[in-house]
C-alpha positions as a printed NumPy array, in Angstrom:
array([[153.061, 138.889,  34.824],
       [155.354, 139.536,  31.986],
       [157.921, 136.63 ,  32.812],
       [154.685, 134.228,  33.621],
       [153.458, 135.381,  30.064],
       [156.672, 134.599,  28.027],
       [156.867, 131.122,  30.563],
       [153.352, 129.884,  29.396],
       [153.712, 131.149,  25.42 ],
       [157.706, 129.677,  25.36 ],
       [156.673, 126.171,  26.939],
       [153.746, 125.212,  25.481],
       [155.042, 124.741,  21.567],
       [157.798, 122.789,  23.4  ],
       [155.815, 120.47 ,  25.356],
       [155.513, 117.819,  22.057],
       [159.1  , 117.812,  21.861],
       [159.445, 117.032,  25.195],
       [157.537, 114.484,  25.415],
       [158.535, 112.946,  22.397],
       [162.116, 112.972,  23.468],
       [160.76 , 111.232,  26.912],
       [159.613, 108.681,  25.188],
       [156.132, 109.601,  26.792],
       [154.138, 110.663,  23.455],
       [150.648, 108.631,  25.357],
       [151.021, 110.752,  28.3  ],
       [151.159, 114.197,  26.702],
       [147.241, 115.065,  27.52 ],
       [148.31 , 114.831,  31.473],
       [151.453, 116.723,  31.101],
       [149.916, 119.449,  29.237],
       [146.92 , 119.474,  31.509],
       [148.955, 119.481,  34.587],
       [149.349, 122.759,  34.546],
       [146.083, 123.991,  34.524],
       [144.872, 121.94 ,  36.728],
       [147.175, 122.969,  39.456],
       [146.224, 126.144,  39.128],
       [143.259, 125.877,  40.979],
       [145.069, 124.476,  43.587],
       [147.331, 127.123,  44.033],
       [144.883, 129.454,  43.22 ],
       [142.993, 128.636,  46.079],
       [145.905, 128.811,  48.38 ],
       [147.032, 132.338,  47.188],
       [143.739, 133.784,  47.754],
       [143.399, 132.605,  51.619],
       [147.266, 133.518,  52.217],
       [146.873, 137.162,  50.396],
       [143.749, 137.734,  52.885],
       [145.717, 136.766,  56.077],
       [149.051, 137.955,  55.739],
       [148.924, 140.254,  52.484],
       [149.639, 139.749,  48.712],
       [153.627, 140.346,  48.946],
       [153.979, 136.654,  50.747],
       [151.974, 134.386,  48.144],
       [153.865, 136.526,  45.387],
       [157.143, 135.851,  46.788],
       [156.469, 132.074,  47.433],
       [155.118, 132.126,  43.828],
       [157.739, 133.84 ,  41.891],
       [160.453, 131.24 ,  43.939],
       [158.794, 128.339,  43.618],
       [158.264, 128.96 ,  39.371],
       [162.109, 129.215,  39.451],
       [162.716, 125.724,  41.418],
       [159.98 , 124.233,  39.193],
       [161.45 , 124.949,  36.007],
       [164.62 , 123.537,  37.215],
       [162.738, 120.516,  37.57 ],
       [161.16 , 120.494,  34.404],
       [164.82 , 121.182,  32.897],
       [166.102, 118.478,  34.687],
       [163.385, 115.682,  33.7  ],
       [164.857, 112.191,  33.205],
       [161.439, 110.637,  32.456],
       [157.805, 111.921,  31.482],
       [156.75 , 111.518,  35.453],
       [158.97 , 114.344,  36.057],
       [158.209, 116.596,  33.672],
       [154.283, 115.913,  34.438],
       [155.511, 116.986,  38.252],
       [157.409, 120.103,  36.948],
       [154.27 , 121.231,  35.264],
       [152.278, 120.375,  38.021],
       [154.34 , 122.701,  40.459],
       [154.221, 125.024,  38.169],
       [151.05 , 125.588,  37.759],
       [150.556, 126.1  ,  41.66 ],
       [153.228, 128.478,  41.364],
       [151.069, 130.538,  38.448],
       [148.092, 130.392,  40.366],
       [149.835, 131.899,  43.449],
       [151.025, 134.805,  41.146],
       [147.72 , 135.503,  39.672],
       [145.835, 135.556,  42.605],
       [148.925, 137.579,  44.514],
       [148.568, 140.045,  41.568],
       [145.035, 140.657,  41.449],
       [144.74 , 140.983,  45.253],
       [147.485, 143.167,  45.641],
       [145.519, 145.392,  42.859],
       [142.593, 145.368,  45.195],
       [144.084, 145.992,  48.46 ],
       [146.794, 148.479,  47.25 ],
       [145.232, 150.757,  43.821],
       [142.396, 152.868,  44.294],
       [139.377, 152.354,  42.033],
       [140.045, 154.515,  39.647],
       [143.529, 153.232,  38.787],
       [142.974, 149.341,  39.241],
       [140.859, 148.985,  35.379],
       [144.413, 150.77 ,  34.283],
       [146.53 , 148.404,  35.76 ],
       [144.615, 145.631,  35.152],
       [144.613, 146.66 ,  31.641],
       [148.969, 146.957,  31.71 ],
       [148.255, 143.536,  33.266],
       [147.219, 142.116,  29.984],
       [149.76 , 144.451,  27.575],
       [152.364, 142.487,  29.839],
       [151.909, 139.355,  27.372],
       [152.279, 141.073,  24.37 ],
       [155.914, 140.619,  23.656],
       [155.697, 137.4  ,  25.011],
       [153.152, 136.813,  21.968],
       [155.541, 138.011,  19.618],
       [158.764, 136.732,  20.692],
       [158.143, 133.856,  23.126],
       [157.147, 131.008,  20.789],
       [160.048, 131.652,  17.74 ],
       [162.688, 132.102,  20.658],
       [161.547, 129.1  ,  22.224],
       [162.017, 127.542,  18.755],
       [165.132, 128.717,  17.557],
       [166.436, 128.153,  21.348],
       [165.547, 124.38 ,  21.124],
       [167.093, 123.553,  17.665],
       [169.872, 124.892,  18.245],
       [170.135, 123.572,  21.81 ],
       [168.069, 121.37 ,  23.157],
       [163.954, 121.94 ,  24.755],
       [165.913, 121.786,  28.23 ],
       [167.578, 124.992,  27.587],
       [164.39 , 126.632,  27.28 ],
       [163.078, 125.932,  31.135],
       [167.102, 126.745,  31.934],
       [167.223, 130.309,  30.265],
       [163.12 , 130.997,  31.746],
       [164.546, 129.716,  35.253],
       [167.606, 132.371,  34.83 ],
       [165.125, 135.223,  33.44 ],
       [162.839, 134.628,  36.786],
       [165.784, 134.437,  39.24 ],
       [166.409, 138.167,  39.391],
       [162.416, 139.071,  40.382],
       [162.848, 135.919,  43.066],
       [165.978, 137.403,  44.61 ],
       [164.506, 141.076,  44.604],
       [160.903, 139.805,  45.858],
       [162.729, 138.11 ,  48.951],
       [164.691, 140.778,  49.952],
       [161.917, 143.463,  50.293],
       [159.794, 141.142,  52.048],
       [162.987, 140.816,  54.505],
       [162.185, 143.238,  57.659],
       [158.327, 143.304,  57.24 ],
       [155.677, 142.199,  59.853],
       [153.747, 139.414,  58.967],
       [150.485, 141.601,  57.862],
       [152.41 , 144.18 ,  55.715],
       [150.427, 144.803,  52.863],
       [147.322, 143.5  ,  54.21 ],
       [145.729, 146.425,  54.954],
       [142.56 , 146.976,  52.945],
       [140.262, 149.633,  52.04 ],
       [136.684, 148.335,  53.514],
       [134.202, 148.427,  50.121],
       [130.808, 148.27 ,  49.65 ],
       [131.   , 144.619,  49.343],
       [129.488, 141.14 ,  50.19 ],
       [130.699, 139.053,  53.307],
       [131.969, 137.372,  55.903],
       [134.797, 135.207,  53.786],
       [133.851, 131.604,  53.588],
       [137.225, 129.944,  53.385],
       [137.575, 127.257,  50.593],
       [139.03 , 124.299,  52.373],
       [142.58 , 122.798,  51.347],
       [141.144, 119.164,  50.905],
       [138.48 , 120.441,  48.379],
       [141.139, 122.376,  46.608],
       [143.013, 119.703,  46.204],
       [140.512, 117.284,  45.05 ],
       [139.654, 119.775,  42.342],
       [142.931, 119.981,  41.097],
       [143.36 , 116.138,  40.759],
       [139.867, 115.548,  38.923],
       [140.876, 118.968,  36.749],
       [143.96 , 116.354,  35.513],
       [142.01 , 113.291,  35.386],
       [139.197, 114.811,  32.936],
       [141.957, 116.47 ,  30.5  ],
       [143.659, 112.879,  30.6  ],
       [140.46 , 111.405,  29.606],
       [138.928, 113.362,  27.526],
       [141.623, 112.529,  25.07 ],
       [140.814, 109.08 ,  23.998],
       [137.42 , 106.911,  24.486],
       [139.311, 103.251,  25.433],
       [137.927, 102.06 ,  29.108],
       [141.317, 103.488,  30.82 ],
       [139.883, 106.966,  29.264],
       [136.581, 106.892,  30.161],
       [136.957, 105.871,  33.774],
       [139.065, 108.275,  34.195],
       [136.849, 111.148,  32.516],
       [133.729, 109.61 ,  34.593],
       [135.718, 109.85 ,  38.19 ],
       [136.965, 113.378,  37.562],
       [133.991, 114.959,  36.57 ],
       [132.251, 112.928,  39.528],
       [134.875, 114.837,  41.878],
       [134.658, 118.103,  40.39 ],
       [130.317, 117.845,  40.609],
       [131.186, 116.98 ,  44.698],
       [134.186, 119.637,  45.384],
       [134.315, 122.252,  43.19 ],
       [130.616, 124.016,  44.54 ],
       [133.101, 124.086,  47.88 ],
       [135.559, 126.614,  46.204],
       [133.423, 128.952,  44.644],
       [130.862, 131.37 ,  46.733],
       [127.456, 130.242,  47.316],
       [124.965, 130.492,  45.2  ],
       [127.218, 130.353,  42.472],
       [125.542, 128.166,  39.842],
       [122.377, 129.971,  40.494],
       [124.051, 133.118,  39.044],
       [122.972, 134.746,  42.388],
       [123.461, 138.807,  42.702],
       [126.824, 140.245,  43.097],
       [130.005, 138.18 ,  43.47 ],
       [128.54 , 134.431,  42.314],
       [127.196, 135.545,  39.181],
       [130.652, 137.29 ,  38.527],
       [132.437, 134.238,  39.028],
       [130.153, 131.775,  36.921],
       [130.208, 134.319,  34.062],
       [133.892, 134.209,  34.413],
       [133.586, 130.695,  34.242],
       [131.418, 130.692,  30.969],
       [133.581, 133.043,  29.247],
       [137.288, 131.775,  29.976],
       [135.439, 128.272,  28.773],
       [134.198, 129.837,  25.341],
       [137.001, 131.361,  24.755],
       [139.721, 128.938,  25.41 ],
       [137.793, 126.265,  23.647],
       [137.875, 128.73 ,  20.781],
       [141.208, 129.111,  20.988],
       [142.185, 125.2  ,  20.615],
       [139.905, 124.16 ,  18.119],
       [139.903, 127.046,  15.349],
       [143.696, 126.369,  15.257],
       [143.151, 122.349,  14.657],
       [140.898, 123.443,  11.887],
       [143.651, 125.524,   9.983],
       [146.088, 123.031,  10.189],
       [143.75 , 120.241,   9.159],
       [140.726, 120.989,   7.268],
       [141.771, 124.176,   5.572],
       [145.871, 123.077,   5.386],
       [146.867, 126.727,   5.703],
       [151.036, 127.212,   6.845],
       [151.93 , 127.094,  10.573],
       [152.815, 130.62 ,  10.409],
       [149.031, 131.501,   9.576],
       [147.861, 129.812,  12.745],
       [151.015, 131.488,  14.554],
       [149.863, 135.061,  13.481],
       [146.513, 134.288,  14.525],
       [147.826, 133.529,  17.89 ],
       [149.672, 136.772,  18.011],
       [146.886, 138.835,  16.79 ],
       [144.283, 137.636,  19.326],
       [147.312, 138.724,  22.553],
       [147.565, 142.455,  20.569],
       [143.666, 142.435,  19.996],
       [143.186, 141.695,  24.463],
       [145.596, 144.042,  25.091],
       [144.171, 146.755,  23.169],
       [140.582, 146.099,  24.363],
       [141.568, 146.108,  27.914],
       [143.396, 149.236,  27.229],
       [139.789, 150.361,  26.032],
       [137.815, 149.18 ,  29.109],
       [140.102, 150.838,  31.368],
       [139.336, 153.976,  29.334],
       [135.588, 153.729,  29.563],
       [135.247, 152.538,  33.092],
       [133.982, 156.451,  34.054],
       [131.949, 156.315,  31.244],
       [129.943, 153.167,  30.518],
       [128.949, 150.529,  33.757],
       [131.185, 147.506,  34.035],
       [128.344, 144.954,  33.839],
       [127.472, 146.077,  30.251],
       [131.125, 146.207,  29.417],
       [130.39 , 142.58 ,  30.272],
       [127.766, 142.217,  28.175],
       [129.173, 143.607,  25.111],
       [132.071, 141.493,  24.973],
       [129.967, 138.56 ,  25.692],
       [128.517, 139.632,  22.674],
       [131.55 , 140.238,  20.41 ],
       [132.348, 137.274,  21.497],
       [129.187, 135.528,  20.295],
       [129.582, 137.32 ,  17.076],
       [133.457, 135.269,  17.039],
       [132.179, 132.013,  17.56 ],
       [129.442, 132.626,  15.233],
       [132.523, 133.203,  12.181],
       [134.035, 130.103,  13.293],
       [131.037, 128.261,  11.969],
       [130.716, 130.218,   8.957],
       [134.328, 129.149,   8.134],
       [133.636, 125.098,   8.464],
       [132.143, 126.103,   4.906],
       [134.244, 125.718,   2.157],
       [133.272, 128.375,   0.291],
       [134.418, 130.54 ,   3.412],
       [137.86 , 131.926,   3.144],
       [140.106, 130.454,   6.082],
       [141.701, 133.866,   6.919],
       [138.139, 134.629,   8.366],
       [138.836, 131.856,  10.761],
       [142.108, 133.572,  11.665],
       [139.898, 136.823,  12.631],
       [137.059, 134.895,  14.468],
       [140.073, 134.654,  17.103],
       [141.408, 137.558,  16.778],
       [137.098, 139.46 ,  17.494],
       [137.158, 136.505,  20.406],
       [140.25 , 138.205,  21.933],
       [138.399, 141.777,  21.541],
       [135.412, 140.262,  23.325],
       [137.392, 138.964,  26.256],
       [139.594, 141.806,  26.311],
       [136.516, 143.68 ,  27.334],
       [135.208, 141.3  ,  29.661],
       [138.02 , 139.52 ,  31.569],
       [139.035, 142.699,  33.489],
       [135.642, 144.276,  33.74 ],
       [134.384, 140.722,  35.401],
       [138.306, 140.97 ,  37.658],
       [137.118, 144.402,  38.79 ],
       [133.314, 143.493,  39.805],
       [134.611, 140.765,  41.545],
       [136.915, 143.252,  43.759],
       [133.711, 145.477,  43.959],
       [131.654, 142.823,  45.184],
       [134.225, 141.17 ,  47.505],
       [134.148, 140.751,  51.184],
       [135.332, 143.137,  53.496],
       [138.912, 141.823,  53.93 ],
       [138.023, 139.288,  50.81 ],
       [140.146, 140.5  ,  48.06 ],
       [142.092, 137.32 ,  47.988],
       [139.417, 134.995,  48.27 ],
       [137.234, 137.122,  45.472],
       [140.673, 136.42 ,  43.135],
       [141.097, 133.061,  44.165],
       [137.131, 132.283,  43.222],
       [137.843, 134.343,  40.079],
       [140.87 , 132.009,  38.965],
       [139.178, 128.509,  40.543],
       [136.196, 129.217,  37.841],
       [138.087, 130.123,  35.317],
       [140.279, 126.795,  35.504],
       [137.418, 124.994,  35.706],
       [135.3  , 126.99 ,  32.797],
       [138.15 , 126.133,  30.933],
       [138.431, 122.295,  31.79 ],
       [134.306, 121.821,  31.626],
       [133.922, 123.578,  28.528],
       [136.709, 121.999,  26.662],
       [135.823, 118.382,  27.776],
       [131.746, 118.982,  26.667],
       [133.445, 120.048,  23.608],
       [136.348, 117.672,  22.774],
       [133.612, 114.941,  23.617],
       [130.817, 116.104,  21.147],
       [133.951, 116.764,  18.609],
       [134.895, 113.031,  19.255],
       [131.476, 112.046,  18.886],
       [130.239, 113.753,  15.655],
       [133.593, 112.467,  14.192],
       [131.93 , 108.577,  14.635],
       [129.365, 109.594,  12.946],
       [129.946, 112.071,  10.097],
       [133.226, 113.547,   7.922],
       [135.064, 117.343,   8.334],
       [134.094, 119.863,   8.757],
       [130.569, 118.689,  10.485],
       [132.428, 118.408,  13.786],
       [134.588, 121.637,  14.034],
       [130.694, 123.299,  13.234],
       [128.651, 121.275,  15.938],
       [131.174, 122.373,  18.592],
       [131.369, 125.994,  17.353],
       [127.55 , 125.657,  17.875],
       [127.716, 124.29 ,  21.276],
       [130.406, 127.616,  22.211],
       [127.441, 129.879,  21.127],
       [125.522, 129.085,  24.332],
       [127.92 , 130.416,  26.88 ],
       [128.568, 133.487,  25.337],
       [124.641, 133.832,  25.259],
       [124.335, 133.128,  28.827],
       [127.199, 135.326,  29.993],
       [125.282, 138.284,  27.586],
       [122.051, 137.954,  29.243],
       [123.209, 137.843,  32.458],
       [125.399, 140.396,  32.963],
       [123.189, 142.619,  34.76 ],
       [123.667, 140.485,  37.538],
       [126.862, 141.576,  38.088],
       [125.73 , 145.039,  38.104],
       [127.054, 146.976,  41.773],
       [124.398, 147.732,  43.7  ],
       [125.65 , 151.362,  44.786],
       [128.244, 152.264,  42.702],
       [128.945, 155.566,  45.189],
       [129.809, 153.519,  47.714],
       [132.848, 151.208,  45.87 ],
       [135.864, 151.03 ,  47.907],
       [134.743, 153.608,  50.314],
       [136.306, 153.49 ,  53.444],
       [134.505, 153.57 ,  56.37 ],
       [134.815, 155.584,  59.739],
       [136.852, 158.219,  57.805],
       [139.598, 155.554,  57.824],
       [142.573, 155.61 ,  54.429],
       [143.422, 152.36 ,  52.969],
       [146.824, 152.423,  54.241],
       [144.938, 152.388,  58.122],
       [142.334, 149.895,  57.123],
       [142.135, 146.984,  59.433],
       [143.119, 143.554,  57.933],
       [140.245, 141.095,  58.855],
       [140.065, 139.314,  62.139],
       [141.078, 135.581,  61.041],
       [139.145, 134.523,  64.611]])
């Protein structure tokens, strides 16, 4: 997690420079939305593979296949590549997020997994502070190419190691399970769905970035494919926020969406209605990964103490309270180093609910399920993330027709209100059922002798 961490912080302030030098400046929406989008994809794949043969297999495959992938991206002789390096990397990200969260659930006891979820998210800390100027001093004195060579050298040693413990081990090592309290049977998400998902995730970043007819057909087919395939990848009943593991998953949707959104536009307001120094919007940046980190270290602290659901809640609601700044500081009377703390309180209110909504999901997940309950978990997220930024880079576009700063950067920190609202008032839907009967396994059996699930 920390090498996928200082991968995602390193490349991303790169990507213009890449581009640029590739001579593929138009493309730059679908090379920096490849990534994402594959996620779901290889999200999806993770989570069925970490059910059937165990979390140490999708890992492995993950942590190799992020090594060969940024070899391609190093390699890229022309913007096609480096949108296919991206690509393959994000499958590989979304195989070690889901590998990662199932392994928590098949492996940690309840009372330890809120702790390591919570080291989980201090993993990107120093890849807050030190990826992005490293990256930068790297590529001027260098080149941008140097950067996916020295992150392909860093993740070589963790490939080499994960291969050779997996050497010697029986196909369902490490997918043995302790039965829960949960929801079931697993309903498998099928590849083809997962797929199509992935390619109308790309399409709507692509087209959301301009409003020619090239743009616009493309934003009107993706979002056409994700209304028919994405219902497929996520557990039924899902957008009716039903009980238990579908309301977990749309809430996770809602919130990633909010906060994400959040996260691109305050930024763009710094740097162009407010003019403050790059380092301001860099600090702001690192502030919000220390702020996450610290409130996950909280939740895990609490867990005994206050129910996950309104651990939910409240960060909804700090949340709210974040977005809620953001449209104070369109004023101009506001100070613009509020701005900088409306993402730094957003990363508090996620920091709270991210895990807390990771570790209902592993509550509520089928008998045999953890994968599948991760894979849904990262699927919605991907997609909160892509829906929520498109609603908002198109009423952004839209209010900018029609009226001067800083009325836009307001109306969509109004829209970003709503699902943190939603995700508040329905937390209780997340709520377990019987929370003395979490992880319990049955028949007097351990974890370590719980039966994998019967694939037939």
């Amino acid at each position: 997690m920390f090498l996928t961490g200082f991968a995602a912080l390193a490349v991303m302030p790169l990507l213009p420079m890449a581009v640029r030098d590739l001579d593929g400046v138009v493309l730059y929406p679908l090379v920096a939305g490849a990534f994402v989008a594959a996620s779901l994809l290889g999200g999806v794949l993770g989570g069925a593979w970490a059910d059937r043969a165990g979390a140490r297999r999708p890992l492995t495959a993950g942590v190799v296949l992020t090594v060969l992938t940024l070899l391609v991206s190093a390699t890229s002789t022309s913007i096609w590549q480096l949108a296919l390096g991206r690509f393959a990397d994000g499958i590989a990200a979304g195989l070690v997020a889901v590998s990662v969260n199932a392994a928590i659930g098949q492996s940690y006891p309840d009372h330890l997994r809120a702790r390591a979820l919570a080291l989980m998210s201090a993993c990107w800390i120093v890849p807050s502070l030190a990826g992005p100027p490293l990256a930068g001093l790297v590529a001027a004195w260098w080149s941008w190419r140097m950067v996916f060579f020295g992150l392909a050298g860093l993740t070589l040693l963790p490939a080499v190691a994960a291969v050779l413990l997996l050497r010697g081990r029986g196909v369902q090592d490490g997918a043995s399970q302790a039965t829960q309290g949960g929801e079931g049977p697993v309903r498998r998400p099928a590849l083809p769905a997962a797929v199509a998902v992935s390619a109308a995730a790309a399409l709507t970043q692509y087209g959301v970035s301009a409003w020619d007819v090239r743009h616009t057909a493309c934003t009107v087919v993706g979002l056409a494919l994700l209304v028919v395939f994405a219902p497929r990848l996520l557990p039924p009943r899902t957008w009716r926020a039903g009980h238990g593991l579908p309301a977990t998953v749309l809430l996770r949707a809602l919130a990633s969406g909010a906060y994400f959104t959040l996260e691109a536009f305050v930024p763009l307001m710094l740097g162009t209605v407010r003019r403050v120094p790059g380092v301001v919007t860099g600090l702001a940046f690192t502030g919000a990964a220390l702020a996450w980190a610290g409130a996950s270290w909280l939740q895990g602290r609490l867990q005994d103490r206050v129910p996950r659901h309104r651990l939910v809640a409240v960060g909804a609601g700090v949340m709210g309270g974040a977005v809620a700044l953001a449209a104070l500081c369109t004023l101009p009377a506001a100070p613009a180093a509020a701005a900088v703390s409306s993402m730094v309180l957003a990363a508090v209110g996620m920091g709270l609910a991210a895990p807390s909504l990771t570790l209902l999901s592993l509550a509520h997940a089928p008998v045999g399920g953890q994968g599948y309950a991760s894979g849904a978990m990262q699927t919605s997220q991907n997609l909160g993330q892509t829906a929520v930024l498109a609603l908002a880079s198109a009423l952004f576009s839209a209010v900018s027709a029609v009226a001067g700063q800083p009325a836009p950067f307001a109306w969509t920190f109004a829209l970003l209100v709503l699902p943190a609202a939603v995700v508040s008032c329905l937390a209780g839907r997340t709520r377990m059922a019987d929370p003395d009967r979490q992880h319990t396994p049955e028949h007097g059996e351990t974890a370590a002798h719980a039966q994998p699930i019967d694939e037939t």
